[in-house]
N, C-alpha and C positions, 0 to 999 in steps of 0.2 A: 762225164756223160757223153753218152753218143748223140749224133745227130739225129738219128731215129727217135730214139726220146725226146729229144727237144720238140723234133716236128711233130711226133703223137703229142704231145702235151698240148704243144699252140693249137694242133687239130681238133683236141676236147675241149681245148677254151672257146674255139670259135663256134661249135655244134652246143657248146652250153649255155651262150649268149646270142643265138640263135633260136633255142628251146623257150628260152628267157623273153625272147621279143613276140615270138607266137602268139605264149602264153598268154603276154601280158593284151594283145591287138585282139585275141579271142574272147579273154574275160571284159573287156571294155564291150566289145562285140553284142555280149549274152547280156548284158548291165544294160545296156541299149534296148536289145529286144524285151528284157522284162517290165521294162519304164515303160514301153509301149505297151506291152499284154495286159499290164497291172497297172496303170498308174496310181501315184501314191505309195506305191509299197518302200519302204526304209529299206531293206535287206533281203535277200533272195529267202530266207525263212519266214520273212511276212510272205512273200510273194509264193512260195510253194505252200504255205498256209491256206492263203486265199483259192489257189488252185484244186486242193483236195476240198473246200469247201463249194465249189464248184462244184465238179464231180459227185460229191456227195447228195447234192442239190438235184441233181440228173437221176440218180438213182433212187429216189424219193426220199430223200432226208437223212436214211440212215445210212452211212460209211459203209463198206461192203454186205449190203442187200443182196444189189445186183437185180434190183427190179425189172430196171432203165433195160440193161440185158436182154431180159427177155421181151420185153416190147419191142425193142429194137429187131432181135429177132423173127417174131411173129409176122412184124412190119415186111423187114426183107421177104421172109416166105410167102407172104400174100402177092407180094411184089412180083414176083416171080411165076409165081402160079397164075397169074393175071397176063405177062409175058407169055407163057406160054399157051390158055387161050388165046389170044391173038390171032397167034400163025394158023 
């Protein structure tokens, strides 16, 4: 083998155990922020659970209504129409 090979190799070993430490400091990372958003949740599929039920909750109960939407909407428009009286 050449030496070029050897250094590519040792070169993907060190970008692969590099990816590896990332990974690992990011999903601790995100494990942390969901303990906070959610506490109690076991696993990020309780915790993204909890979050569509959230949301769902927002849009008056039923999962893609999309009620919430339009109120929201409405709201901004008023908001703005009011902004622009004003001036």
């Amino acid at each position: 083998m050449s030496i070029w090979t050897i250094l590519s190799w040792v070169g993907v070993a060190i970008l692969t155990a590099v990816n590896v430490f990332v990974f690992l400091k990011l999903k601790q990372a995100a494990e942390q922020m969901m303990q906070v958003a959610f506490p109690g949740a076991k696993n990020m599929q309780e915790a993204m659970a909890r979050m569509q039920a959230q949301m769902g909750g927002m849009r008056g109960g039923r999962p893609g209504a999309g009620g919430g939407k339009d109120a929201q909407l409405r709201q901004a428009m008023e908001m703005l129409q009011n902004m622009n009286r004003k001036r």
